[in-house]
PDB file as gemmi writes it, atoms N, CA and C in Angstrom:
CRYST1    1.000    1.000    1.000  90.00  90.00  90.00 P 1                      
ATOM      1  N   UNK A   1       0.840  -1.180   0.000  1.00  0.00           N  
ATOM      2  CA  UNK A   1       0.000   0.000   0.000  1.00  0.00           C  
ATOM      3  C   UNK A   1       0.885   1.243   0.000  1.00  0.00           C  
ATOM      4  N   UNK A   2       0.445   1.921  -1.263  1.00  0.00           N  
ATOM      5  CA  UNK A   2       1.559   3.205  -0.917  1.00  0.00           C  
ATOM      6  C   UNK A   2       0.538   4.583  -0.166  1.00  0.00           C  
ATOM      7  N   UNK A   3       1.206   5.211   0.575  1.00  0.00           N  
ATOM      8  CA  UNK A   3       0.720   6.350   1.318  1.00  0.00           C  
ATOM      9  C   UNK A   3       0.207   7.381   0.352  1.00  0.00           C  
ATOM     10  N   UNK A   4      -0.546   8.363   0.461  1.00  0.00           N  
ATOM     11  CA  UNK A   4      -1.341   9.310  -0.353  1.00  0.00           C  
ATOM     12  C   UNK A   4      -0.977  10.304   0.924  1.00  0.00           C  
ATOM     13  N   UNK A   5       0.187  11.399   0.183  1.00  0.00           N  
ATOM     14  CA  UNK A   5       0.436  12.903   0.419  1.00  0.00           C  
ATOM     15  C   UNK A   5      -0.529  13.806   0.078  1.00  0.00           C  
ATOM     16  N   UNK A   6      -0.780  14.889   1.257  1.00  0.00           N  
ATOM     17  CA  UNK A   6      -1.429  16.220   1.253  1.00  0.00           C  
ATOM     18  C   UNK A   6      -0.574  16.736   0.319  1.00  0.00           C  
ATOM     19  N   UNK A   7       0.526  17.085   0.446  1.00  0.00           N  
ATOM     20  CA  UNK A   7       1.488  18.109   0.386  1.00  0.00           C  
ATOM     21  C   UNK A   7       2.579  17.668  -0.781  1.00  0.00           C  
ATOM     22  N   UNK A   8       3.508  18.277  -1.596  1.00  0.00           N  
ATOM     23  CA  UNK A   8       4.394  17.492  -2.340  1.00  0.00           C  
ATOM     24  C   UNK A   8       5.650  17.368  -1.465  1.00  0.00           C  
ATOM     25  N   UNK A   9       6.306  16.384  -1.019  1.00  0.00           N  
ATOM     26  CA  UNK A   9       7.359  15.717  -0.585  1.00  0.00           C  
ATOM     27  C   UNK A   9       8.405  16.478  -0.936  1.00  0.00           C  
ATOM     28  N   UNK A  10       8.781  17.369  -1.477  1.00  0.00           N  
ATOM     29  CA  UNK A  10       9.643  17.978  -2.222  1.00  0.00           C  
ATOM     30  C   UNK A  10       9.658  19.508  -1.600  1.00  0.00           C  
ATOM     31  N   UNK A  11       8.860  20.293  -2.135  1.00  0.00           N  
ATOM     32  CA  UNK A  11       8.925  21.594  -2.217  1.00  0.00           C  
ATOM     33  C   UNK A  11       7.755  22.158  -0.770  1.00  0.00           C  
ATOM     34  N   UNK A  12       6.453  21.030  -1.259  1.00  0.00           N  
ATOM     35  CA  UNK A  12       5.755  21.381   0.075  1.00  0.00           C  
ATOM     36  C   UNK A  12       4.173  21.737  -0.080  1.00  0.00           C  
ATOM     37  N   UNK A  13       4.573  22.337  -1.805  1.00  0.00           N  
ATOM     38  CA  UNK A  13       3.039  22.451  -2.314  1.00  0.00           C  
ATOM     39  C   UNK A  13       1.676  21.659  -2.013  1.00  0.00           C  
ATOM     40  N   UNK A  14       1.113  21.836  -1.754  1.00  0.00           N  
ATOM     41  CA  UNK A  14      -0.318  21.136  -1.826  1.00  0.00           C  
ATOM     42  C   UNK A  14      -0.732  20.510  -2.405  1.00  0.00           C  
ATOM     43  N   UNK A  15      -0.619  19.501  -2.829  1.00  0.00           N  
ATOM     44  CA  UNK A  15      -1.041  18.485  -4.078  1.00  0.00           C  
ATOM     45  C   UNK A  15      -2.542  18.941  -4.739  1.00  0.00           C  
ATOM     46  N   UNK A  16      -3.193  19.284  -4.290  1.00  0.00           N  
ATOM     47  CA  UNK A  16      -4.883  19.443  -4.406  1.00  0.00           C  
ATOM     48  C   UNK A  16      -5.088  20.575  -5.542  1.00  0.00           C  
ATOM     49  N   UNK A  17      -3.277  21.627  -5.062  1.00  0.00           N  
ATOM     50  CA  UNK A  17      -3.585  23.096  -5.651  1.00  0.00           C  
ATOM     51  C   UNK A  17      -2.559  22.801  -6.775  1.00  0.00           C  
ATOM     52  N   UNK A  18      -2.256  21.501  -7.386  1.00  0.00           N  
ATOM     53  CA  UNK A  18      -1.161  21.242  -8.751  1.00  0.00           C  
ATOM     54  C   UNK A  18      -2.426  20.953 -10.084  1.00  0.00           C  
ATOM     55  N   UNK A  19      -2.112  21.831 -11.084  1.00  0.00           N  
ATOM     56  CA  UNK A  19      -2.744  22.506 -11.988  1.00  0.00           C  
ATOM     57  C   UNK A  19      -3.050  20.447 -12.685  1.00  0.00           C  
ATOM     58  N   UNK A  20      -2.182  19.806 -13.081  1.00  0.00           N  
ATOM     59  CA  UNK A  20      -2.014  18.820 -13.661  1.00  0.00           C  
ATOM     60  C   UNK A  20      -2.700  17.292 -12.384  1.00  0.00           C  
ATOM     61  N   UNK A  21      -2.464  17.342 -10.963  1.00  0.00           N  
ATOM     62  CA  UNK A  21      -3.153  17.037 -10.111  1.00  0.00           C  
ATOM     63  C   UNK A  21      -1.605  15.572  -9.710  1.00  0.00           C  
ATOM     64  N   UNK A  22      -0.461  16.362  -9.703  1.00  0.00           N  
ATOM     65  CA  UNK A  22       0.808  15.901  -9.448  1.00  0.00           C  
ATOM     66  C   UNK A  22       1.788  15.839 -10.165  1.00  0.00           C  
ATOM     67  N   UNK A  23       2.505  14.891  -9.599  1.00  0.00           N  
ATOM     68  CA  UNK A  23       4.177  14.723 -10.881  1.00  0.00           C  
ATOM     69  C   UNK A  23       3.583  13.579 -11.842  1.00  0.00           C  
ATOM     70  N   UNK A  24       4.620  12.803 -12.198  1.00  0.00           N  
ATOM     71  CA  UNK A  24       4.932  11.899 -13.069  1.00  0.00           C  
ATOM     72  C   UNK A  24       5.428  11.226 -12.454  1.00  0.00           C  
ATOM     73  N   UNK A  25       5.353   9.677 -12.630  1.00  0.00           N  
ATOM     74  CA  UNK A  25       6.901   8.799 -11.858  1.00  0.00           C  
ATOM     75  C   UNK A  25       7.505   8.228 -13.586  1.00  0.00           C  
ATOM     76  N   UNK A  26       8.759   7.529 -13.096  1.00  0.00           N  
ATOM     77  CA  UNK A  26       9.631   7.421 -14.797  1.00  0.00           C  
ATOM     78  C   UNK A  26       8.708   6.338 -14.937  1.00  0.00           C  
ATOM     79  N   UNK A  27       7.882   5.589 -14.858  1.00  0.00           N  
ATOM     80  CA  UNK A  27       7.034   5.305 -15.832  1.00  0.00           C  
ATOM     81  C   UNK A  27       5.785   5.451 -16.055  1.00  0.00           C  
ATOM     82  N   UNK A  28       5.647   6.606 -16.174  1.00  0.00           N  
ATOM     83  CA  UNK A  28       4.839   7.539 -16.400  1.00  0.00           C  
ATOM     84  C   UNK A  28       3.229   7.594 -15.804  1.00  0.00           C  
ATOM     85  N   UNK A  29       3.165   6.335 -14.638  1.00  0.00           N  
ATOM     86  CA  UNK A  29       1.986   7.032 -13.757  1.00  0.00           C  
ATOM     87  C   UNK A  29       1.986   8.198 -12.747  1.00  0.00           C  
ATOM     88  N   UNK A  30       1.147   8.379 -12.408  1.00  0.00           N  
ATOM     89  CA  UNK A  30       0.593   9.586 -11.830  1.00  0.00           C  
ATOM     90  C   UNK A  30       1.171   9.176 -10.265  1.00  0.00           C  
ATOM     91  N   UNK A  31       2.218  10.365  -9.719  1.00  0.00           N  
ATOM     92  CA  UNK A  31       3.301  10.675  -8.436  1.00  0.00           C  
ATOM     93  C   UNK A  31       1.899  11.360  -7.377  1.00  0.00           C  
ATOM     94  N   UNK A  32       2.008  10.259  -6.383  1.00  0.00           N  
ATOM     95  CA  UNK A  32       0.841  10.897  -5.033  1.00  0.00           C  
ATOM     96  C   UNK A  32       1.796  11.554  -4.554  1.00  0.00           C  
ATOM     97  N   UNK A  33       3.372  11.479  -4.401  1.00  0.00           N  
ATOM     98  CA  UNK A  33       4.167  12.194  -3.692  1.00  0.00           C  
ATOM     99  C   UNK A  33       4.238  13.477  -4.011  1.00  0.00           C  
ATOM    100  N   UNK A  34       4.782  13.725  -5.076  1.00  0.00           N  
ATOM    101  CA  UNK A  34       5.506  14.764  -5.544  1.00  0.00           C  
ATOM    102  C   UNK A  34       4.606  15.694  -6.609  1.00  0.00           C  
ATOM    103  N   UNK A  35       4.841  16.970  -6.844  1.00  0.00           N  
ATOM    104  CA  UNK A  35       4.098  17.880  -7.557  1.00  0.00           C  
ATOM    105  C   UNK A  35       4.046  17.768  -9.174  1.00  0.00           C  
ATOM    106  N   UNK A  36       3.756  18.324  -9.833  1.00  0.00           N  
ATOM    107  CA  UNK A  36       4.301  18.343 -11.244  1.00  0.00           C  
ATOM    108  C   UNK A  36       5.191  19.519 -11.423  1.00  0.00           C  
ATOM    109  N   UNK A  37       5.592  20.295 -10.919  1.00  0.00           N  
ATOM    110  CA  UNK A  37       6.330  21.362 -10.862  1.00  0.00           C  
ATOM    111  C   UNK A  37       7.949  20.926 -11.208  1.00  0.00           C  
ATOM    112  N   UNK A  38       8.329  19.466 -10.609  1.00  0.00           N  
ATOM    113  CA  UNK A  38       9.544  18.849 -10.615  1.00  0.00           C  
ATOM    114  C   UNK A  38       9.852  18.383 -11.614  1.00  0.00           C  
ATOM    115  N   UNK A  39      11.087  18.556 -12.513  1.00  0.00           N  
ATOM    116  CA  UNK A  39      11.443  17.773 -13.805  1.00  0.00           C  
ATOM    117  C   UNK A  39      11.644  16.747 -13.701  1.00  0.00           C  
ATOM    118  N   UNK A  40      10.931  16.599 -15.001  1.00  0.00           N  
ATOM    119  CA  UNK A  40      11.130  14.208 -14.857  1.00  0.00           C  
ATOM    120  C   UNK A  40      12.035  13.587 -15.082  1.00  0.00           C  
ATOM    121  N   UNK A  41      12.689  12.843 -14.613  1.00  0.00           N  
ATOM    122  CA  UNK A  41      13.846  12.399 -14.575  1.00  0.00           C  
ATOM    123  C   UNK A  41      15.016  13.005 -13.785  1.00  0.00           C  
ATOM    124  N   UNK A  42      14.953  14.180 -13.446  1.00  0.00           N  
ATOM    125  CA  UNK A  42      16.109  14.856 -12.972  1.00  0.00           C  
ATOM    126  C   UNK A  42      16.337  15.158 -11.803  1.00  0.00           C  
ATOM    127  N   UNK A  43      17.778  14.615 -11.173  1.00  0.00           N  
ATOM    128  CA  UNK A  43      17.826  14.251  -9.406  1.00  0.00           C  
ATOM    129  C   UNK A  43      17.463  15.357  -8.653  1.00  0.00           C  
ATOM    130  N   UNK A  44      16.971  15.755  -7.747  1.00  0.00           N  
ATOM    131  CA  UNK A  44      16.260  17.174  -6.764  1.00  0.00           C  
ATOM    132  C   UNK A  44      18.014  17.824  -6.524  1.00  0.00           C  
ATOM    133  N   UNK A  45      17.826  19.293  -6.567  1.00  0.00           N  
ATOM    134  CA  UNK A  45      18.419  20.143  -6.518  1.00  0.00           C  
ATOM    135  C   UNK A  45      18.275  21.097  -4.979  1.00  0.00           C  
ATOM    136  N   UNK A  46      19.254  21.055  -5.273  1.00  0.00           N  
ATOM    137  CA  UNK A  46      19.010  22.623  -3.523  1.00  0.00           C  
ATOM    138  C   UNK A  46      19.365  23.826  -4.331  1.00  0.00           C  
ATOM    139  N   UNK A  47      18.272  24.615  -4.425  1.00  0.00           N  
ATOM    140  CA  UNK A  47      18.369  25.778  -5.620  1.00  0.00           C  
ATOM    141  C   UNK A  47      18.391  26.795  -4.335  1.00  0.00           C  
ATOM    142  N   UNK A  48      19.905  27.533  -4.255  1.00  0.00           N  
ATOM    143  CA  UNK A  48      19.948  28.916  -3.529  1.00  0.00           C  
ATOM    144  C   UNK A  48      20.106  30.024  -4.219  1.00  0.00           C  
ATOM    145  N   UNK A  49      19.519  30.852  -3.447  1.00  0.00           N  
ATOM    146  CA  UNK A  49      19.969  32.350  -4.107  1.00  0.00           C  
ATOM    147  C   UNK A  49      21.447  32.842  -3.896  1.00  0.00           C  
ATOM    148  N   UNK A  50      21.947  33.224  -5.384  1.00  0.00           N  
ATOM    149  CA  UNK A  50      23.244  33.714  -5.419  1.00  0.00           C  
ATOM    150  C   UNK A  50      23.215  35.497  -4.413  1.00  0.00           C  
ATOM    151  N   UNK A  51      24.448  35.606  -3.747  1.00  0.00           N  
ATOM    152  CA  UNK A  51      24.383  36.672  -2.921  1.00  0.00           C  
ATOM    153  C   UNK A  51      25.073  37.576  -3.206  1.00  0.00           C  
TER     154      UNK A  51                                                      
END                                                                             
């Protein structure tokens, strides 16, 4: 049984408020975790602001 997220695992978004209604997983069903906001295939990033 896999768990069903409020929120995306990732960033934090709300799953409910993702235009597409989540991510993708690589084979191509529909991510309860994660948002669609995240690129497919590509490992998570720590995106900082340059100072």
């Amino acid at each position: 049984m896999t768990q069903a997220y409020k929120n995306c695992q990732s960033c934090g978004m709300p799953l409910k408020r993702d235009e597409q209604g989540g991510g993708t997983n690589k084979d191509g069903s529909r991510s309860t975790m994660y948002c669609s906001k995240l690129a497919l295939g590509e490992p998570f990033k720590l995106h900082l602001p340059l100072l």
